[in-house]
Residue, then its C-alpha position, 0 to 999 in steps of 0.5 A: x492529484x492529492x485530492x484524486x488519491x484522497x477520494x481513492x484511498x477513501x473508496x479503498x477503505x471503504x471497500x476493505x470495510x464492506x468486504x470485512x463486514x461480509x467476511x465477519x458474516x461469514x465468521x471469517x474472523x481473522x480475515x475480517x480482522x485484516x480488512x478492518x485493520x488496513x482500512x483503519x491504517x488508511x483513514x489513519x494515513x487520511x486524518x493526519x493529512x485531514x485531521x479536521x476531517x468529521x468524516x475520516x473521525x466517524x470512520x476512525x470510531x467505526x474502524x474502532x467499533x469493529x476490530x472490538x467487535x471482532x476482539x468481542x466475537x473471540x472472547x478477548x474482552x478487555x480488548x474489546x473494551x479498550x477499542x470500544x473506548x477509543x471509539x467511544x472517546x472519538x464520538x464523544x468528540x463529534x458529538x461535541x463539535x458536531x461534525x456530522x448529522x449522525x454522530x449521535x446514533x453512532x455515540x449511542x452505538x459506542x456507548x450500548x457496545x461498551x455497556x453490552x460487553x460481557x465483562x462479568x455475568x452482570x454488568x457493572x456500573x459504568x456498564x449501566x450508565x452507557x447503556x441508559x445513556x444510549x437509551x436516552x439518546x436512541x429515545x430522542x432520536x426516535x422521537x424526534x426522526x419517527x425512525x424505527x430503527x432508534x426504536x428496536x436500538x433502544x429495545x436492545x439496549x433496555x434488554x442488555x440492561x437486565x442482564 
């Protein structure tokens, strides 16, 4: 019965993910808030029972990814960064212990996050450093897979590097 309840509340997270990203395009903010923040609590609940889990980690970092987002798109910045790093410390993680196949584009995603966020009118340092890094990272990933998307991510990160 655990394993049935695991794979429910899986799919209930995942769910609340999905309507929070629809209600993010609707800039249904606060709603979408709720969303990220019950299906987090889940995976929550999920990793301490499964705390080797590869995928309830990438599911963690992503929760973090999109409540910064959220705090990003409300001009709470510091906030932002704060989530960002907790999503960027987690797949840095992954990327380490390779538990999944695509830790490395969503490392990446972390790191453009972080180097994008509009901290100051021109981006800092540190800053910078994630965004090449994820440059580099999205230039390998393309290289290697031919996948296109890696391609207009790395264009994304190159244009947020001018800034």
């Amino acid at each position: 019965m655990a394993d049935v309840n695991g794979m429910f509340m899986r799919e209930h997270a995942f769910t609340l993910t999905k309507l929070g990203t629809a209600k993010e395009e609707m800039e249904k903010f606060d709603e979408a808030l709720q969303c990220y923040t019950m299906a987090m609590q889940i995976t929550k609940e999920l990793l301490a029972a499964s705390p080797d889990d590869g995928k309830l980690k990438y599911n963690m970092s992503v929760s973090y990814e999109q409540i910064g987002h959220i705090a990003e798109l409300k001009h709470n910045y510091r906030e932002a960064e704060l989530l960002y790093r907790q999503s960027l410390e987690i797949c840095r993680t992954n990327v380490k212990l390779g538990t999944r196949p695509f830790d490395e584009d969503a490392l990446a995603s972390s790191l453009y996050r972080l180097g994008a966020l509009p901290l100051q009118r021109k981006a800092t340092d540190e800053q910078k450093e994630c965004l090449k890094e994820a440059m580099s990272i999205w230039k390998d990933l393309y290289n290697t897979t031919g996948d296109i998307v890696y391609k207009k991510n790395y264009d994304f990160a190159k244009k947020a590097l001018r800034r």
